[in-house]
N, C-alpha and C positions, 0 to 999 in steps of 0.2 A: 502722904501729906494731904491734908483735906485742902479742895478749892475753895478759893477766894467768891464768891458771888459777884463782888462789886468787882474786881480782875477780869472775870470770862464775861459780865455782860456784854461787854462791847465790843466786844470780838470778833473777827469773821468765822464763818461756819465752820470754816476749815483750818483756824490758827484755834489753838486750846494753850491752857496754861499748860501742860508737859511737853507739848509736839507740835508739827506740821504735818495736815493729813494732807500729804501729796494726789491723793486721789479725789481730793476735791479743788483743787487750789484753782485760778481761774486762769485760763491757758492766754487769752487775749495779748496782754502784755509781753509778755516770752514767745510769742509770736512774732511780735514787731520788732523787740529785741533780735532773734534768730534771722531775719530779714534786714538786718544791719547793716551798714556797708563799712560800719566800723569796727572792724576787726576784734578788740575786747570785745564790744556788747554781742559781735554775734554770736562769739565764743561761748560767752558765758549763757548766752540763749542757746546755744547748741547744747549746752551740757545741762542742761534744765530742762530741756526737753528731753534730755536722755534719763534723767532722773523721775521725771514725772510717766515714762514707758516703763521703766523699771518699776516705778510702783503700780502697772497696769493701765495707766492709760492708752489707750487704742490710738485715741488721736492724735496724740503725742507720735507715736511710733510714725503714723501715719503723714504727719508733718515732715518727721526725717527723713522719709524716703524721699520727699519731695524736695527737700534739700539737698541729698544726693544727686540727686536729676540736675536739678538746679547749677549744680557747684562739679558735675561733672568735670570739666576741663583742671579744676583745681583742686582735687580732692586735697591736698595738703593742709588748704584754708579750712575744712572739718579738724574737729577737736578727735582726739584718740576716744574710742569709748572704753567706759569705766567698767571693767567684771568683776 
């Protein structure tokens, strides 16, 4: 299917009209999310940062460990990760 011009201008670098290029996406947000004290948002920041390692982010990975340290006494409170 041919892209739209006036569709992708506006767009961020990393949202395209077929995909999300997880290798660009910006980590900021899903940082503060994974530093949550509320249990969905950190969840879901935990598992977004597990998806964003899985598409190669270094930092990402690097984040989780630090959540593991973190979250040591409760590891429960970590999300299962996805294989």
């Amino acid at each position: 299917m041919p892209r739209n011009p006036q569709f992708t201008a506006g767009l961020p670098s990393w949202l395209n009209e077929d995909s999300l290029d997880l290798s660009r996406v910006p980590i900021d947000g899903i940082l503060r999310q994974a530093l949550s004290a509320n249990e969905d948002l950190f969840r879901d920041g935990c598992r977004l940062l597990n998806s964003l390692c899985r598409a190669g982010r270094i930092d990402a990975g690097v984040f989780m460990l630090g959540l593991l340290r973190q979250n040591s006494a409760d590891y429960a409170r970590l999300p299962a990760p996805n294989h």
